[in-house]
Biopython code that builds the backbone (N, CA, C, O; Angstrom):
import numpy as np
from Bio.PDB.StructureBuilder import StructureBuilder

atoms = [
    (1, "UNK", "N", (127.915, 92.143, 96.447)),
    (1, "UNK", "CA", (126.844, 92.550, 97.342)),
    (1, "UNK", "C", (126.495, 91.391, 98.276)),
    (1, "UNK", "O", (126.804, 90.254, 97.919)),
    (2, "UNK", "N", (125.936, 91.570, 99.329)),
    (2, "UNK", "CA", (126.083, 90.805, 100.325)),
    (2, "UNK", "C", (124.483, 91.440, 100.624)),
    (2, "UNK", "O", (124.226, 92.644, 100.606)),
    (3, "UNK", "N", (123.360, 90.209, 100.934)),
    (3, "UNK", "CA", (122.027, 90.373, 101.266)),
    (3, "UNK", "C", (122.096, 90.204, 102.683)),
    (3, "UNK", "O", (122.563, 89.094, 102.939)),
    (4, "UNK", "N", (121.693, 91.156, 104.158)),
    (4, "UNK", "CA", (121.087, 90.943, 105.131)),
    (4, "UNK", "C", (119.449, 91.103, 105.496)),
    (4, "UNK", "O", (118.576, 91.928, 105.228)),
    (5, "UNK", "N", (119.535, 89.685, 106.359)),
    (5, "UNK", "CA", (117.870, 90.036, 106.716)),
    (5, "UNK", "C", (117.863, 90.254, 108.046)),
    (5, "UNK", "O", (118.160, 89.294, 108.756)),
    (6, "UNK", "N", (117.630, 91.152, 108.492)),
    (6, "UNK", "CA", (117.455, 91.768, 110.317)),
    (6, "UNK", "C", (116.260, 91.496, 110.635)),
    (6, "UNK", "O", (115.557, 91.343, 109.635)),
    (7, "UNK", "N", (115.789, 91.386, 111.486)),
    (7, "UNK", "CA", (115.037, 91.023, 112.100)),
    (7, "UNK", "C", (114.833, 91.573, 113.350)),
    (7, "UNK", "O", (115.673, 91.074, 114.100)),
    (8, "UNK", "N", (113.620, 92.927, 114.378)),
    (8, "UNK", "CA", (113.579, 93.151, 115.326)),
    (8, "UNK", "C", (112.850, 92.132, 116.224)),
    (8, "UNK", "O", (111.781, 91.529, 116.132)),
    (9, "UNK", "N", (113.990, 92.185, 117.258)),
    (9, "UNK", "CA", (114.091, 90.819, 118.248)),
    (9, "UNK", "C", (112.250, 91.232, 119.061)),
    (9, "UNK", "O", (111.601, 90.378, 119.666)),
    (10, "UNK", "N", (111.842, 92.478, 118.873)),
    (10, "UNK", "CA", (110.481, 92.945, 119.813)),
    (10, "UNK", "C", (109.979, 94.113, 119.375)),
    (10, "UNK", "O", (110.018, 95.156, 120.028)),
    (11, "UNK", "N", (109.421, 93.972, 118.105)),
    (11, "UNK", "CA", (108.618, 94.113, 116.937)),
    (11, "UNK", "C", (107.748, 95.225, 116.931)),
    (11, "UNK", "O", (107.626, 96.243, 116.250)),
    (12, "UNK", "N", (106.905, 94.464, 118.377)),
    (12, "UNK", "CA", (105.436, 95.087, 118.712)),
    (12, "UNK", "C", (105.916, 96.175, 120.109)),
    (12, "UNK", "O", (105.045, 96.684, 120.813)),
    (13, "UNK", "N", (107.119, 96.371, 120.308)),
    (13, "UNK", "CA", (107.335, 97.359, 121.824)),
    (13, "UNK", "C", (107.723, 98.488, 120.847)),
    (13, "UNK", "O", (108.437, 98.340, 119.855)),
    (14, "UNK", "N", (107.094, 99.756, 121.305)),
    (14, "UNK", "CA", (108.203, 100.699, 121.750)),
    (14, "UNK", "C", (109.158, 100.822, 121.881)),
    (14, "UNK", "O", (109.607, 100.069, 122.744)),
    (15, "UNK", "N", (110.258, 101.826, 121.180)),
    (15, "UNK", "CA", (109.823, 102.768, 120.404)),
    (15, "UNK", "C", (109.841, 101.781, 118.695)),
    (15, "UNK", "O", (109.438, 102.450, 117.744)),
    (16, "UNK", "N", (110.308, 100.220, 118.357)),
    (16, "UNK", "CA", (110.388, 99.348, 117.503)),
    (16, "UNK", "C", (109.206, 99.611, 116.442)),
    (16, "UNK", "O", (109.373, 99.817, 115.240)),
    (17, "UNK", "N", (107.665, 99.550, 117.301)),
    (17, "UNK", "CA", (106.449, 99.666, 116.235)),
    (17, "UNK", "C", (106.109, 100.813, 115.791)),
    (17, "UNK", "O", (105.024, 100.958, 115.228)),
    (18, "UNK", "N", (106.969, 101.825, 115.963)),
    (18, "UNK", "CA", (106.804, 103.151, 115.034)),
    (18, "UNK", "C", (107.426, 103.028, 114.098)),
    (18, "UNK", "O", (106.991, 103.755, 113.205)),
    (19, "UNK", "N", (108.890, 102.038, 113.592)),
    (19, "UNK", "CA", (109.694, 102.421, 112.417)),
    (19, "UNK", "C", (109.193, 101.740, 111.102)),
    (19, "UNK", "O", (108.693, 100.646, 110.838)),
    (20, "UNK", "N", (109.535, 102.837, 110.403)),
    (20, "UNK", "CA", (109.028, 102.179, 108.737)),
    (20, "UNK", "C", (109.826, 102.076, 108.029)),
    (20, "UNK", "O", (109.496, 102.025, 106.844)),
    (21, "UNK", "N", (111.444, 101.982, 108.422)),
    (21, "UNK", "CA", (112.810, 101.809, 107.623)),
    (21, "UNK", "C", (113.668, 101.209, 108.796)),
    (21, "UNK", "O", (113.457, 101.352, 110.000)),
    (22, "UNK", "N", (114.703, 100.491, 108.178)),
    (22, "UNK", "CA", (116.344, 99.679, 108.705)),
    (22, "UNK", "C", (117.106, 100.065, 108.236)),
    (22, "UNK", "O", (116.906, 100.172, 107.026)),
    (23, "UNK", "N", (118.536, 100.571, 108.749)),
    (23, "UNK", "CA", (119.837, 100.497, 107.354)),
    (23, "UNK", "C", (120.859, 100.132, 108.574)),
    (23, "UNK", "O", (120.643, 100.580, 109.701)),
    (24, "UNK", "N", (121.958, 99.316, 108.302)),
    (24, "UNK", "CA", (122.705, 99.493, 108.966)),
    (24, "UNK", "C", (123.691, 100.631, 108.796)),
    (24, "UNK", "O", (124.049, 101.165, 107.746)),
    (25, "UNK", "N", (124.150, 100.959, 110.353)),
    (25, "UNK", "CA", (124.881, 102.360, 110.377)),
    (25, "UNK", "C", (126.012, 102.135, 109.887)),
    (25, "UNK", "O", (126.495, 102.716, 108.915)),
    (26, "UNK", "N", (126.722, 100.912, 110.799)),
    (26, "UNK", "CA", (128.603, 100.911, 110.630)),
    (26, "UNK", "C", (128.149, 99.007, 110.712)),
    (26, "UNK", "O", (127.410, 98.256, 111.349)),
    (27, "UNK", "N", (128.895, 98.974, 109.901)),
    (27, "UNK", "CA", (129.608, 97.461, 109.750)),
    (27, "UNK", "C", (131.044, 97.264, 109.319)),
    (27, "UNK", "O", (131.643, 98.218, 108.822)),
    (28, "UNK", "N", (131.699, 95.974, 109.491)),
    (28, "UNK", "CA", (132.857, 95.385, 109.016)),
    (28, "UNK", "C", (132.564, 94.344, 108.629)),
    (28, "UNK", "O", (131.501, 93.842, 108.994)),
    (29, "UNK", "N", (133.603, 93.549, 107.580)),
    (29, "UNK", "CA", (133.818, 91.952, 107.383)),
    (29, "UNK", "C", (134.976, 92.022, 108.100)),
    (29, "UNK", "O", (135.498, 93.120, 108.295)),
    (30, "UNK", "N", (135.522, 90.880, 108.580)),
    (30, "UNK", "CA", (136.570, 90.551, 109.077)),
    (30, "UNK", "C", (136.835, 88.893, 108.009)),
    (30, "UNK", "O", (135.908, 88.455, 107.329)),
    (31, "UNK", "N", (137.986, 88.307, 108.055)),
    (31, "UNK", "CA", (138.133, 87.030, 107.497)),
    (31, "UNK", "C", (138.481, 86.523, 108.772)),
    (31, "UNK", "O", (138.613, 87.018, 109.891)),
    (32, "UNK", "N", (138.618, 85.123, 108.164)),
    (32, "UNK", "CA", (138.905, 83.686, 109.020)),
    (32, "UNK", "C", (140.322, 84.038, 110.065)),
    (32, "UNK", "O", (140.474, 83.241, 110.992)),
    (33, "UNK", "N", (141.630, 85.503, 109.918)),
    (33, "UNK", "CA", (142.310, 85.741, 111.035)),
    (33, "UNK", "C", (142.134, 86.948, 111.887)),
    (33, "UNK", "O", (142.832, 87.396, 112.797)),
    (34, "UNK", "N", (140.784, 87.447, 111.244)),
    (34, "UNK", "CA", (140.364, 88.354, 112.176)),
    (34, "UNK", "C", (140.398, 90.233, 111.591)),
    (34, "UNK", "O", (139.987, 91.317, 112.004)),
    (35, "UNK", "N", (141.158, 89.690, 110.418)),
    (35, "UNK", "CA", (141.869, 91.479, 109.834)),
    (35, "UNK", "C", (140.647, 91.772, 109.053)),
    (35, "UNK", "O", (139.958, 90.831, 108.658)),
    (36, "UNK", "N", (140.363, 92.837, 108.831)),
    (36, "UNK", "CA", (139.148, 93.534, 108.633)),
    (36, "UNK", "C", (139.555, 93.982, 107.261)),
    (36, "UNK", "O", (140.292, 94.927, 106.977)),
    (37, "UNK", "N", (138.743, 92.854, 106.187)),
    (37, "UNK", "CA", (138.215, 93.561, 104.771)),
    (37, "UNK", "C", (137.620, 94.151, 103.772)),
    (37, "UNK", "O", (137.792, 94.087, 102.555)),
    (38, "UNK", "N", (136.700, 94.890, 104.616)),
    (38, "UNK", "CA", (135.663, 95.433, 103.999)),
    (38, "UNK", "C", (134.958, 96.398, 105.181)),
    (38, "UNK", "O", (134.723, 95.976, 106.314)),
    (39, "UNK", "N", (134.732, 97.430, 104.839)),
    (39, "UNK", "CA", (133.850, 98.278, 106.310)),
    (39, "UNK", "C", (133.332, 99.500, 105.630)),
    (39, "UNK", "O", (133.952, 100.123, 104.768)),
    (40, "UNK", "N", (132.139, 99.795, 106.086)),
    (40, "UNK", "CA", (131.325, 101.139, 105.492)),
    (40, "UNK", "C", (129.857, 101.478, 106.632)),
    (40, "UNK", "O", (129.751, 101.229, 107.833)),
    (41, "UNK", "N", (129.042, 102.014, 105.841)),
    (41, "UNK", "CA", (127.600, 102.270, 106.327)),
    (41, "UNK", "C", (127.977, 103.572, 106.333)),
    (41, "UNK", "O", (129.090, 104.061, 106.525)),
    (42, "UNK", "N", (126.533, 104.274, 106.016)),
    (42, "UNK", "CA", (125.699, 103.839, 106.036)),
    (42, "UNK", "C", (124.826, 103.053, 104.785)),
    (42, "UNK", "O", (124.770, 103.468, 103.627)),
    (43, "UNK", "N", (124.160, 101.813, 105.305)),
    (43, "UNK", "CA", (123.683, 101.253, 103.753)),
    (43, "UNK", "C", (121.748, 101.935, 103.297)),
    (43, "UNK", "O", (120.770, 102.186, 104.001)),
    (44, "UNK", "N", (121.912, 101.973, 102.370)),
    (44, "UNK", "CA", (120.701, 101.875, 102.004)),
    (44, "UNK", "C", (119.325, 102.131, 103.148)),
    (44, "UNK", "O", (119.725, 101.849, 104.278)),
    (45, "UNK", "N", (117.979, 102.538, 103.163)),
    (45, "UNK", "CA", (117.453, 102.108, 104.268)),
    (45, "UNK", "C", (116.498, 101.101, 103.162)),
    (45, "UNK", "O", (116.259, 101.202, 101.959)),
    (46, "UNK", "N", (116.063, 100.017, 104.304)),
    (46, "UNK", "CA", (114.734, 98.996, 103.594)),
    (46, "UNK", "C", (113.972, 99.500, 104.553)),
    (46, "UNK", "O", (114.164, 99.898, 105.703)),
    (47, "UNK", "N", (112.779, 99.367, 103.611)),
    (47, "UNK", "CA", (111.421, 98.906, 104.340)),
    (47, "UNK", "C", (111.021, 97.993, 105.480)),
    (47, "UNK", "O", (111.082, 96.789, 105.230)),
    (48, "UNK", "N", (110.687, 98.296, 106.487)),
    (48, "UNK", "CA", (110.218, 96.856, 107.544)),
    (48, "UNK", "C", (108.653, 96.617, 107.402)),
    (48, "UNK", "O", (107.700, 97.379, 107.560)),
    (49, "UNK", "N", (108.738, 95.323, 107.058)),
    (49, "UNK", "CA", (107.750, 94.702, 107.286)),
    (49, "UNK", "C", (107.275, 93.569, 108.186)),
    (49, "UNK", "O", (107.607, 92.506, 107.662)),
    (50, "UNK", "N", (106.912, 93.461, 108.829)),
    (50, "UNK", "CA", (106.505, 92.630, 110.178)),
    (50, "UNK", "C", (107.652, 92.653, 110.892)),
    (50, "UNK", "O", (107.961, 91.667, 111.561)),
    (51, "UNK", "N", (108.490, 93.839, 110.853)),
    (51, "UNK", "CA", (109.325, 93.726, 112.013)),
    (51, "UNK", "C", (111.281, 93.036, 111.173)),
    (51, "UNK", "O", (112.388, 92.820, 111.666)),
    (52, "UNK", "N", (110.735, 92.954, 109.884)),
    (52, "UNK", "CA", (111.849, 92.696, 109.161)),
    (52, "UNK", "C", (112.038, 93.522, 107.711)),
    (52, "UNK", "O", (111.064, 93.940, 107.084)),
    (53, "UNK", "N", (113.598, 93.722, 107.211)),
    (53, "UNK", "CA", (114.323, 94.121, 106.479)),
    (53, "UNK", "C", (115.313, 93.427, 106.496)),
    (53, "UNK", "O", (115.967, 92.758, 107.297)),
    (54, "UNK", "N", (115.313, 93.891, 104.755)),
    (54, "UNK", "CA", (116.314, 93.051, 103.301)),
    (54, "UNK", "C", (117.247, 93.970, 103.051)),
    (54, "UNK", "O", (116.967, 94.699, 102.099)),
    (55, "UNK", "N", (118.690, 94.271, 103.809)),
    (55, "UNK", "CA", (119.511, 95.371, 103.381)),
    (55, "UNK", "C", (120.646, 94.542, 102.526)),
    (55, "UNK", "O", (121.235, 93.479, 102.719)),
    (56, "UNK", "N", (120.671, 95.562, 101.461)),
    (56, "UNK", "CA", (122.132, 95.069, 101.004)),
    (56, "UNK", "C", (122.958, 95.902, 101.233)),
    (56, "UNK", "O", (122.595, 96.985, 101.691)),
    (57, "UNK", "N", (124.533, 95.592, 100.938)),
    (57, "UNK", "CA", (125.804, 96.039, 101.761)),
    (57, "UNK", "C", (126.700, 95.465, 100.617)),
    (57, "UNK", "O", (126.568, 94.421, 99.979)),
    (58, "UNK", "N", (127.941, 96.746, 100.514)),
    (58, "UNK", "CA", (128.860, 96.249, 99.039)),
    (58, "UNK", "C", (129.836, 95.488, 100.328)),
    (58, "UNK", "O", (129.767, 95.958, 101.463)),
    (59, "UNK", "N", (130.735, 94.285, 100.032)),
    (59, "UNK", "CA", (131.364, 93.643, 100.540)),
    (59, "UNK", "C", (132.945, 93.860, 99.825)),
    (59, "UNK", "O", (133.911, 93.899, 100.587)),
    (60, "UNK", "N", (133.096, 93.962, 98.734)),
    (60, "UNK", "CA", (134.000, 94.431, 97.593)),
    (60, "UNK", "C", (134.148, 93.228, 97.228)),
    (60, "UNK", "O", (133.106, 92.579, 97.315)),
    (61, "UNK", "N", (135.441, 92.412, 96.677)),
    (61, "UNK", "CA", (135.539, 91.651, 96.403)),
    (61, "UNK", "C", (136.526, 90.706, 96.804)),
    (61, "UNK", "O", (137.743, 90.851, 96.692)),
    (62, "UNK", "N", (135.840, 89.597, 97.341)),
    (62, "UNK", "CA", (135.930, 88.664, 98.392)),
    (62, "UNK", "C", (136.829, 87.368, 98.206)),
    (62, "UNK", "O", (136.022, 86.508, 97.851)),
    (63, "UNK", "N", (137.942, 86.859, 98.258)),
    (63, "UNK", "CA", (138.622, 85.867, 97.967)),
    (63, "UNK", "C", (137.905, 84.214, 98.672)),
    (63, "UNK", "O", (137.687, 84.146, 99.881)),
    (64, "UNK", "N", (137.629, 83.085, 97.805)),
    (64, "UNK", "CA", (136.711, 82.302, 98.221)),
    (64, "UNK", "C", (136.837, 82.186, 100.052)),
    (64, "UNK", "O", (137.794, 82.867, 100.419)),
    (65, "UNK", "N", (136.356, 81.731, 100.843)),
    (65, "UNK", "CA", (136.560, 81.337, 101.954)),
    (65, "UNK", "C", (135.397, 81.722, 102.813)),
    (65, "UNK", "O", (134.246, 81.756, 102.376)),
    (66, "UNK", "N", (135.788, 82.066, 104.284)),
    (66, "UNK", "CA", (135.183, 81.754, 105.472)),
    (66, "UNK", "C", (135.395, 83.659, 106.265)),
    (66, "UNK", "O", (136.425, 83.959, 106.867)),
    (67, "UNK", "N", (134.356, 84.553, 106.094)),
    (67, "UNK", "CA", (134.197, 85.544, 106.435)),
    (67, "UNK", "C", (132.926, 85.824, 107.609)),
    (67, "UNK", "O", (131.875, 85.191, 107.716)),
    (68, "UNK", "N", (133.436, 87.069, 108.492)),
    (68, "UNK", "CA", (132.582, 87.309, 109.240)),
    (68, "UNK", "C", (131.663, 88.425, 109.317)),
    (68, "UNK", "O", (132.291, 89.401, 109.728)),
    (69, "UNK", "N", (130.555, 88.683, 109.119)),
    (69, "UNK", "CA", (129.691, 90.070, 109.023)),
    (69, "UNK", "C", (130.007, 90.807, 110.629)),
    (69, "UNK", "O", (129.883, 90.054, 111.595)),
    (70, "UNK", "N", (130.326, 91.964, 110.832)),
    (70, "UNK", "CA", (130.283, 92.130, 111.898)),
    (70, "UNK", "C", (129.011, 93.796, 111.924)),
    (70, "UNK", "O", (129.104, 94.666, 111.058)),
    (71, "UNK", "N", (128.306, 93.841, 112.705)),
    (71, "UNK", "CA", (127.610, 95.166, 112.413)),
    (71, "UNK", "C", (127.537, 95.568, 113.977)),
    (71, "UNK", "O", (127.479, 94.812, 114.947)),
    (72, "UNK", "N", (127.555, 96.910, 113.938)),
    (72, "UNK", "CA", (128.193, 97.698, 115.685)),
    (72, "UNK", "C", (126.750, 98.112, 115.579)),
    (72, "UNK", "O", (125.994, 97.670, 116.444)),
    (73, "UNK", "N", (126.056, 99.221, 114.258)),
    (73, "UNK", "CA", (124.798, 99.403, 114.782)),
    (73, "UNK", "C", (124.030, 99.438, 113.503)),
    (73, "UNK", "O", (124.484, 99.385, 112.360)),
    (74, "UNK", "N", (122.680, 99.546, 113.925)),
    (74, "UNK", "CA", (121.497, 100.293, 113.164)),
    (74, "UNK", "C", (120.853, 101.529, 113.453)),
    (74, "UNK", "O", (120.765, 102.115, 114.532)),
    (75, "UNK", "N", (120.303, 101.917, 112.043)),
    (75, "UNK", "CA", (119.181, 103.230, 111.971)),
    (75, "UNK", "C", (117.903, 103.234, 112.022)),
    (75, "UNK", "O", (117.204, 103.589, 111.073)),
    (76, "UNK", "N", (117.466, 102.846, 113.113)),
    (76, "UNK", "CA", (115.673, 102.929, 112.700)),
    (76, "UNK", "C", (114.937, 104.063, 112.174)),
    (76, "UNK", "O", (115.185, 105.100, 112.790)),
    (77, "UNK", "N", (113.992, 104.199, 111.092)),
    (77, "UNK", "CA", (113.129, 105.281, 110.449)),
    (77, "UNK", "C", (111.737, 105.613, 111.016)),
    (77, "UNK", "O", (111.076, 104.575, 111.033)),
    (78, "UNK", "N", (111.189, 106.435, 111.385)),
    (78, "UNK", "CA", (110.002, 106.788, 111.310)),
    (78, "UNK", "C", (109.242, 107.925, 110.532)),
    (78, "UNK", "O", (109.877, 108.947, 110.792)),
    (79, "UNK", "N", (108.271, 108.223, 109.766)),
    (79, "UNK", "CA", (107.964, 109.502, 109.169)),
    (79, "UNK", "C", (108.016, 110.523, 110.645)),
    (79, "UNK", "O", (107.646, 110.202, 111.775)),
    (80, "UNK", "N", (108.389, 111.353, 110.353)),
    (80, "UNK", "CA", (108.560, 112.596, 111.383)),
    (80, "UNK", "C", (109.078, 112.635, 112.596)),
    (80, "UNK", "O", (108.713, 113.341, 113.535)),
    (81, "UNK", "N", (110.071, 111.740, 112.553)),
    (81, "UNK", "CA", (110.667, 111.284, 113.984)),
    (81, "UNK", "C", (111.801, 111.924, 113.375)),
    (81, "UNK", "O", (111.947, 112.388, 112.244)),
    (82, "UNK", "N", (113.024, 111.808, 114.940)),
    (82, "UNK", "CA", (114.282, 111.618, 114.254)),
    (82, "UNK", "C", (114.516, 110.255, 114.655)),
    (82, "UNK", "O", (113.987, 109.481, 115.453)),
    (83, "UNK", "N", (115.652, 110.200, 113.702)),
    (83, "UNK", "CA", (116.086, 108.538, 113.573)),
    (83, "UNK", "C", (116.654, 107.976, 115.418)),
    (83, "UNK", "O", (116.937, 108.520, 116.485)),
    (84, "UNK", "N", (116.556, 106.536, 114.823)),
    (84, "UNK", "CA", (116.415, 105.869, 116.468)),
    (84, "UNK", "C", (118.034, 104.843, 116.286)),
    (84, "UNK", "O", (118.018, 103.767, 115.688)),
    (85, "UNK", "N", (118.826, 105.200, 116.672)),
    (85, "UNK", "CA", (119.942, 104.803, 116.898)),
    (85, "UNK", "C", (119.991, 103.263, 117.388)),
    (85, "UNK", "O", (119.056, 103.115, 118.176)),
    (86, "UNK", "N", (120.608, 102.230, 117.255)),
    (86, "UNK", "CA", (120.301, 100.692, 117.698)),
    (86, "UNK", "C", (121.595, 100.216, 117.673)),
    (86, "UNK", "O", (122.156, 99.550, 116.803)),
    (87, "UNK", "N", (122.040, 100.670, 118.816)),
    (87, "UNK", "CA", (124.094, 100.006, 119.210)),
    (87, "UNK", "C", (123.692, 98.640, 119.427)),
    (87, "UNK", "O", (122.527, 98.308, 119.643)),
    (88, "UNK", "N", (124.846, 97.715, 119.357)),
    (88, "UNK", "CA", (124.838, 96.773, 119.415)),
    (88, "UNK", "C", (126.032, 96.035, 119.044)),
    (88, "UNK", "O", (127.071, 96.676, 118.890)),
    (89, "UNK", "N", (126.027, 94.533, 118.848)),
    (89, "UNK", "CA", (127.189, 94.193, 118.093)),
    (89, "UNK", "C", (126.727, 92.874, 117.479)),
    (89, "UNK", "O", (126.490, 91.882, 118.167)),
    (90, "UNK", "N", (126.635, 92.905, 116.418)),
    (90, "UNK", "CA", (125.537, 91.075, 115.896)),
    (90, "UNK", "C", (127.172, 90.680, 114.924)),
    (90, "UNK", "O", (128.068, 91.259, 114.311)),
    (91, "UNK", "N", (126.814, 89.551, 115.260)),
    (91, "UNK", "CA", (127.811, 88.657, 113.942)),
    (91, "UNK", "C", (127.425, 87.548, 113.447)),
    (91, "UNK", "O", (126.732, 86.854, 114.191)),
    (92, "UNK", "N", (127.686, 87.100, 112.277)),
    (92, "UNK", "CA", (127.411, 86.645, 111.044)),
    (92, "UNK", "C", (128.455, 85.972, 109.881)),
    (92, "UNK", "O", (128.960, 86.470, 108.875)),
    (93, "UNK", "N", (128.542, 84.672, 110.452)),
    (93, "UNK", "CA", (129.696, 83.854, 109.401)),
    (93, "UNK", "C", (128.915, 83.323, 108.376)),
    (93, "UNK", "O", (127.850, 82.706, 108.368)),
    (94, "UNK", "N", (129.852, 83.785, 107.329)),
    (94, "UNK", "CA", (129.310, 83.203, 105.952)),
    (94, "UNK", "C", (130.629, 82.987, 105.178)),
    (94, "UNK", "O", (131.693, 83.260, 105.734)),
    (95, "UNK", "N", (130.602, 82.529, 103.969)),
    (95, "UNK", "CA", (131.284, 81.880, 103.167)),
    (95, "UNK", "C", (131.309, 82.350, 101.563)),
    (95, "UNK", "O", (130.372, 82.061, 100.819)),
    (96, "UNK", "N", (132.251, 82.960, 101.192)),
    (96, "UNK", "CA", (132.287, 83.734, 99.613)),
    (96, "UNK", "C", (132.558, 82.920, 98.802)),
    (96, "UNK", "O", (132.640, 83.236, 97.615)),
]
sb = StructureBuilder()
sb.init_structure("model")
sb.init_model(0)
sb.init_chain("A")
sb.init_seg("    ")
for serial, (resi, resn, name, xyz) in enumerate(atoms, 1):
    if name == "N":
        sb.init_residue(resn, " ", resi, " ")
    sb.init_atom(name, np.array(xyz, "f"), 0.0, 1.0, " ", f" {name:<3s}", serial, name[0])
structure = sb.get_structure()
């Protein structure tokens, strides 16, 4: 398992201060030549609190080294909304 903490870059705007959940939609790992070992979503949704969420994400199992989180998007939640779509592309080197 692999812990992310997201963070909305503008918290307090529209349509951001209506959501009361995060999950990411689609992600990949990629390794240190670029080939893609791990990919899923949707994960879990967390709770946001001040504009942040604690998602975890299965990674499978990771040979020691130098990996990259890659995530294309997120799901924002609101009670009685429909969900708020959040394309993008964030990345994230870490180390197994």
């Amino acid at each position: 398992m692999l812990t992310v903490t997201a963070a909305l870059a503008r918290p307090q705007e529209i349509p951001y201060r209506e959501l009361d959940t995060l999950c990411i939609a689609r992600y990949r790992i990629t390794d240190s030549a670029g080939r893609t070992v791990a990919e899923g979503g949707p994960t879990d949704a967390a709770s946001l609190r001040n504009g942040t969420a604690e998602l975890a994400l299965t990674c499978g199992a990771l040979a020691g080294g130098e990996y990259t989180l890659v995530i294309e998007s997120f799901t924002g939640g609101a009670k009685a909304d429909a969900p708020l779509p959040i394309a993008g592309g964030w990345r994230c080197v870490f180390c197994a």
